[in-house]
C-alpha positions as CSV (number, residue, x, y, z in Angstrom):
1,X,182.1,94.4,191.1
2,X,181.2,97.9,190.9
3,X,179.3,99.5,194.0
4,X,175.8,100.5,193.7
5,X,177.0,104.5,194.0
6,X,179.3,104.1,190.3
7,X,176.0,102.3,188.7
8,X,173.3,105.0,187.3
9,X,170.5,102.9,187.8
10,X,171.1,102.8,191.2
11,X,172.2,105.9,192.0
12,X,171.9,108.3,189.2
13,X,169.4,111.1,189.3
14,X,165.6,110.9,188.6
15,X,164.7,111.2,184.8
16,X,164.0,114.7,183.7
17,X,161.2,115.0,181.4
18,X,162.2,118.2,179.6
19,X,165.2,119.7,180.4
20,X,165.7,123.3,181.1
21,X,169.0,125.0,181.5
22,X,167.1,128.0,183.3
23,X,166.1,125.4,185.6
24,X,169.3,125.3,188.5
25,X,168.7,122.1,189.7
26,X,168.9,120.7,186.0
27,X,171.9,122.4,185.5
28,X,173.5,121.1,188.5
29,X,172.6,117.6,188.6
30,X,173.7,117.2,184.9
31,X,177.3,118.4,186.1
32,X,177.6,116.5,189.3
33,X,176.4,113.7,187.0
34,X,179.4,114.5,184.4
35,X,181.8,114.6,187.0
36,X,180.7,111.3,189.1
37,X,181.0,109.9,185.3
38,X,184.8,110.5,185.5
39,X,185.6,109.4,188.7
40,X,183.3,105.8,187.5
41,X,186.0,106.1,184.4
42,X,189.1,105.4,186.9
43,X,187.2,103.1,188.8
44,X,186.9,101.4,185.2
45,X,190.4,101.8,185.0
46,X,191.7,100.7,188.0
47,X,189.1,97.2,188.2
48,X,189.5,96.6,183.8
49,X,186.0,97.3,183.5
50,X,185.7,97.3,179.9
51,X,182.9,97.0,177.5
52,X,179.4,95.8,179.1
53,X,180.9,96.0,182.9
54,X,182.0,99.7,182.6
55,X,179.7,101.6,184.2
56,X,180.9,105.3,183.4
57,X,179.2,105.7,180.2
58,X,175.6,106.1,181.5
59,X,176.3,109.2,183.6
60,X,177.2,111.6,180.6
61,X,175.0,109.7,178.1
62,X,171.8,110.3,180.3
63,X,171.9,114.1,179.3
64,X,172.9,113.5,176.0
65,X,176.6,114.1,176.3
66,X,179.7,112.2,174.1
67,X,183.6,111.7,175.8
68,X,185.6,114.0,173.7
69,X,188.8,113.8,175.8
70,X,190.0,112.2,179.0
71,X,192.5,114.5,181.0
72,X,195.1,112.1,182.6
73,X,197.7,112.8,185.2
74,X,200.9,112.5,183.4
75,X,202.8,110.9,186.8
76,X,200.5,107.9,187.7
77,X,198.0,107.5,184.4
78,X,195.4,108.1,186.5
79,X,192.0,110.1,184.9
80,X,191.6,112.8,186.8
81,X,189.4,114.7,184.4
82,X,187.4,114.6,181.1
83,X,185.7,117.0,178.3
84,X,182.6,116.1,177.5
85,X,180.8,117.3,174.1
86,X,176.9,118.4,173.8
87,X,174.9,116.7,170.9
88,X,172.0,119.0,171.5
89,X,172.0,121.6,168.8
90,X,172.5,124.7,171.6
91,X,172.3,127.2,168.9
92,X,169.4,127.2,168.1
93,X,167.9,127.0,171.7
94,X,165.9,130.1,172.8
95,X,166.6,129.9,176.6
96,X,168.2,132.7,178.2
97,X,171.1,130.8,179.1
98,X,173.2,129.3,176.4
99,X,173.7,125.4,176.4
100,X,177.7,124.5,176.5
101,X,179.4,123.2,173.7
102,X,182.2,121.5,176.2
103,X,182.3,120.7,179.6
104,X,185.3,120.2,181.5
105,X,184.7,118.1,184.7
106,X,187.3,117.4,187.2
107,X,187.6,114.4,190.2
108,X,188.2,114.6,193.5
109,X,190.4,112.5,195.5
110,X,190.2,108.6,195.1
111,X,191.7,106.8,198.2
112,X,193.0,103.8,196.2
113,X,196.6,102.5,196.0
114,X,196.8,103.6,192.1
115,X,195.6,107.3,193.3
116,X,196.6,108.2,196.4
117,X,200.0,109.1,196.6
118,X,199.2,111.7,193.6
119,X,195.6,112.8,194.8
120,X,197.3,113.6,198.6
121,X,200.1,115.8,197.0
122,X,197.5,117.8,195.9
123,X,195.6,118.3,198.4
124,X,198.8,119.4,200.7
125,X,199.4,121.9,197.7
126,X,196.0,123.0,198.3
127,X,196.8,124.2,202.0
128,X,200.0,125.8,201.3
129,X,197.7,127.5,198.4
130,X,200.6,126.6,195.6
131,X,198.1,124.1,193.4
132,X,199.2,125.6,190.4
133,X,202.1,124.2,190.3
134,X,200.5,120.5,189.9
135,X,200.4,119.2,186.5
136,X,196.6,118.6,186.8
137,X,196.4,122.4,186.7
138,X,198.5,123.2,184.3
139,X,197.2,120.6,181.5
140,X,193.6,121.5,182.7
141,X,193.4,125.6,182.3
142,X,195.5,124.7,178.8
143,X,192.4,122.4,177.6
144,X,190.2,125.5,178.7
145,X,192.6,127.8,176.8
146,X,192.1,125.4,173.6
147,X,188.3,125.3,173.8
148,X,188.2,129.1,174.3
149,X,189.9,129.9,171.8
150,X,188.1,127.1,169.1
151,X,185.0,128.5,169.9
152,X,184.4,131.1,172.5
153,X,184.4,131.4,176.7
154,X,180.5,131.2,176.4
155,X,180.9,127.7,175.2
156,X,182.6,126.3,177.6
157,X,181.9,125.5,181.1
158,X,184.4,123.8,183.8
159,X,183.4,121.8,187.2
160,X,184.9,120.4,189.9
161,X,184.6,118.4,193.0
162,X,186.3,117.9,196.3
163,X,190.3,118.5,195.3
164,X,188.8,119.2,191.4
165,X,186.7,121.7,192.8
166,X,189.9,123.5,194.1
167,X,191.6,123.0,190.8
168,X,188.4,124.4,188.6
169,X,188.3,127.4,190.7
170,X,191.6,127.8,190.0
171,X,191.6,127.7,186.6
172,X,188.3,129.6,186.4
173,X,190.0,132.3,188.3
174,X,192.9,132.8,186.0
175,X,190.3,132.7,182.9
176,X,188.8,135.1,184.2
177,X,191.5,137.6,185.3
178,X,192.6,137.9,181.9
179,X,189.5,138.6,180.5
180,X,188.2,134.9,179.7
181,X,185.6,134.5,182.3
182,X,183.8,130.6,181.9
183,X,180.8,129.1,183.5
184,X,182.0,127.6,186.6
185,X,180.1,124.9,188.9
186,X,182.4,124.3,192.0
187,X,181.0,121.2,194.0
188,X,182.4,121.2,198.1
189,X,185.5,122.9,197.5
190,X,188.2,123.2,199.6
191,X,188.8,125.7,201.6
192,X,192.2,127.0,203.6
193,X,190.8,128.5,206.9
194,X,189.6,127.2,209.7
195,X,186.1,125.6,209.5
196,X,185.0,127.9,212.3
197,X,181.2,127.3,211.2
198,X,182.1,124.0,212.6
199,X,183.9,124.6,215.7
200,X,182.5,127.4,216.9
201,X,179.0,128.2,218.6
202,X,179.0,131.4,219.3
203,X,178.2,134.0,216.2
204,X,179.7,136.8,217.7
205,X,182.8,134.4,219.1
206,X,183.1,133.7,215.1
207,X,183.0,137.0,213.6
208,X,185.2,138.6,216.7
209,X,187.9,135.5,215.2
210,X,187.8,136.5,211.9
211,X,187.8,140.3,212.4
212,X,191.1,139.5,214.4
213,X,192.2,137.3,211.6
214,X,191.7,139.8,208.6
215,X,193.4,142.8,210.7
216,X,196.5,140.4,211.4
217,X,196.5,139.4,207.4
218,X,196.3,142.9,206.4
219,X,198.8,144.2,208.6
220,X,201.5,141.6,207.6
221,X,200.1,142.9,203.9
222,X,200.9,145.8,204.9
223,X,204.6,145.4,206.5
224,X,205.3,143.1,202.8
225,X,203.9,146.4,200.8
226,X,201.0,144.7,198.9
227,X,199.5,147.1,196.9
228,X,196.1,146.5,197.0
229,X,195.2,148.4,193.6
230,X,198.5,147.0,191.9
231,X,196.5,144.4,189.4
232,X,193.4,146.9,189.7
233,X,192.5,145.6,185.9
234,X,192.9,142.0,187.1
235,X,190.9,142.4,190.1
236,X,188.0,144.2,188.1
237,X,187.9,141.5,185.3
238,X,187.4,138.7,188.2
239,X,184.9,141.1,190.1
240,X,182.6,140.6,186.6
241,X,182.7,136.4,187.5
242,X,180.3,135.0,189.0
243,X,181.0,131.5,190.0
244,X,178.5,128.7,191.3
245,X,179.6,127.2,194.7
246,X,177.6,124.1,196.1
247,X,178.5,123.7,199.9
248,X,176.9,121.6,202.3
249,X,176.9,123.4,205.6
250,X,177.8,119.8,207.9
251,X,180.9,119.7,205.4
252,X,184.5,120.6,207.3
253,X,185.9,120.9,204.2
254,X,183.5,123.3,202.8
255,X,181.4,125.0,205.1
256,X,183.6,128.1,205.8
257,X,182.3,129.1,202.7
258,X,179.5,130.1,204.3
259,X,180.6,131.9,207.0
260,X,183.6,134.0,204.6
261,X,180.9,135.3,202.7
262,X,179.1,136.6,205.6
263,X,182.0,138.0,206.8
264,X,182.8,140.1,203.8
265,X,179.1,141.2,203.9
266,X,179.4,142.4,207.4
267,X,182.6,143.7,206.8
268,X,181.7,146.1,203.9
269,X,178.7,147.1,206.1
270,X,181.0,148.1,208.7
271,X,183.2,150.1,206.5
272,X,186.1,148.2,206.8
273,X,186.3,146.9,203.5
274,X,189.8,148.0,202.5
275,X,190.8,145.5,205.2
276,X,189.3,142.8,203.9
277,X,190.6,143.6,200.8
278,X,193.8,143.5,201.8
279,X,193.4,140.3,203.9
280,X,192.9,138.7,200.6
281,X,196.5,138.3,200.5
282,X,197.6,134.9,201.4
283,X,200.8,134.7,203.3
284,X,201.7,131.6,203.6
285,X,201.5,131.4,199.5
286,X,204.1,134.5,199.6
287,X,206.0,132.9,202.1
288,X,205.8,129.1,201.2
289,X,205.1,129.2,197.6
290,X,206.8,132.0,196.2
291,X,210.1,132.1,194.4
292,X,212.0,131.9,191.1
293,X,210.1,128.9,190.3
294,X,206.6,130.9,190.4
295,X,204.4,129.6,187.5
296,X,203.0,132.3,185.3
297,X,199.7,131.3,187.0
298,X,200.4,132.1,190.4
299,X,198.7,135.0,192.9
300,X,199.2,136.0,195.6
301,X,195.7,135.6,196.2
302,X,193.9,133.0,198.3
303,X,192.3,130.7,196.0
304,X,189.1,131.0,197.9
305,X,189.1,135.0,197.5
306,X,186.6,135.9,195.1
307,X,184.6,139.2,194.6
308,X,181.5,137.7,193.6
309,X,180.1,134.3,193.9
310,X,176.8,132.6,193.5
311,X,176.6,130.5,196.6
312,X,173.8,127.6,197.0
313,X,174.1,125.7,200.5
314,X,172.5,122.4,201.0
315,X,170.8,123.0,204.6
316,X,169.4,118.8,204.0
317,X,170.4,116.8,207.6
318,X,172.7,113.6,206.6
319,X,174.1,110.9,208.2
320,X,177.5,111.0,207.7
321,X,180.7,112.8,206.4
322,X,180.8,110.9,203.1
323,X,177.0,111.8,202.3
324,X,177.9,115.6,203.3
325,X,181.0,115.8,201.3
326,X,179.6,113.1,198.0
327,X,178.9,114.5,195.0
328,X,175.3,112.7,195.2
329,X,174.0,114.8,196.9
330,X,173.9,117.6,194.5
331,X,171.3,115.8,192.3
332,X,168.9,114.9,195.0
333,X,165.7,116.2,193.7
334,X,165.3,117.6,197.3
335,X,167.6,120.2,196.9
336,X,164.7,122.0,195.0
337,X,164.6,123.6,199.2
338,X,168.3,124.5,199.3
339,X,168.9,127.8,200.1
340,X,171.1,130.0,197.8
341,X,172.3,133.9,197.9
342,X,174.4,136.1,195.4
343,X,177.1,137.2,197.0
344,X,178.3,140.9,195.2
């Protein structure tokens, strides 16, 4: 039997009577919607839900999506992604912001005995900050590739939750260093530094941490000759993308998103920007993850680093990790409250 948070009618979002891709909160609950659709598609899988018992098809079908592709992982079959096609004519639609062709939505981690062996693999690569060497990776920023090049990096948009938030960033990162920059929506992504907005009280015991941490990082940058302007072209192409993050501030796994960001800010008001700059380096990538065997996608960069980002935190109190870190949450019609800031 399927639980009551993989059927729509129980726990999809409410019915929007005109839908308006100005509208955030449209835009975000029909892509949280697209990506709880694939991970209902491995639950299918996994329980041989088929015909009248699966219960994916409703959650791209409400917004008047089609499947066009499932992305699988080629080492335990498992569906770790999808690309989804719009059957609205976007054309011809006068809103500011143009309607996708393609959506490329990716899963997070499924703790089941078919899933977890793969989905934990990847999340390990995710805090030694080598994910692009996962297979996931490479087959996903290849189907952006494809659709970008079929019919433009306007058309497409990628999204991601939990450990498929990490691997969306990812990709939209190296889209848009190369000059390919795609609509992103990153749902509770991970993050490699210490949830300090979770451990710590103290504001100025926070920011006194990671002033300590960025001068340590840029030293070592330093003593390792990191040429900060090395990639300048690179760095100015990603500076022009704009992510959306959607972090939940009682999330561990997120919520240092919130206080990075507000660290940079205080940082460049303090002058000491070339630091921070410089403590985008990640070390343990150039020390772990480096080599011969470098993909052609790899930085040296932290995955989280990013020069701009559109950041919306959920502020709603919840019960419980799962309900913090779900992907439900990001079509709550209460989230009409959540706070959001542009981060330049």
């Amino acid at each position: 039997m399927a639980s009551r948070r993989e059927i729509f009618s129980f726990s999809g979002p409410p019915p929007i009577p005109s839908f308006d891709w100005n509208n955030l909160y449209h835009r975000a609950s029909l892509v949280s919607c697209l990506v709880q659709g694939v991970y209902t598609m491995e639950r299918d899988r996994q329980q041989n839900r088929c015909g009248s018992d699966s219960q994916a098809r409703p959650w791209w079908a409400f917004y008047r999506f089609t499947l066009y592709q499932q992305l699988r992982d080629a080492l335990d079959g498992s569906i770790y992604g999808a690309v989804f096609q719009n059957d609205i004519n976007y054309q011809n639609t006068p809103n500011s912001i143009v309607p996708p062709r393609y959506i490329i939505a990716l899963r997070g981690t499924i703790l089941s005995p078919q899933t977890m062996v793969c989905d934990v693999q990847l999340n390990i690569r995710i805090a030694f900050e080598n994910l692009y060497r996962g297979g996931r990776f490479v087959q996903a920023i290849q189907a952006m590739q494809y659709f970008v090049a079929a019919y433009g990096n306007t058309a497409i948009w990628i999204a991601g939750h939990s450990l498929g938030a990490g691997l969306a960033l990812l990709a939209g990162k190296i889209m848009a260093m190369y000059g390919c920059p795609v609509e992103a929506y990153i749902f509770n992504p991970p993050i490699s530094l210490i949830p300090l907005e979770q451990l710590v009280e103290s504001e100025d015991l926070k920011c006194a941490v990671r002033l300590a941490r960025d001068i340590l990082k840029a030293g070592i940058a330093r003593v390792l000759d990191l040429n900060e302007g090395q990639e300048s072209h690179l760095f100015m192409n990603l500076a022009c993308w704009r992510p959306h993050l959607f972090v939940n501030q009682s999330d561990p796994i997120c919520s240092e998103y919130i206080g990075y960001f507000n660290h940079r800010g205080d940082m460049n008001e303090l002058q000491l920007g070339r630091i921070e700059r410089l403590a985008r380096y990640s070390i343990r990538r150039i020390l772990f993850g480096g080599g011969e065997s470098s993909s052609s996608y790899s930085s040296e960069e932290h995955l989280h680093f990013l020069p701009s980002a559109i950041v919306m935190v959920n502020t709603i109190i919840s019960p419980d990790f799962q309900t913090d870190h779900g992907i439900h949450q990001w079509w709550n019609p209460m989230l009409g409250q959540f706070s959001y800031q542009i981060i330049a």
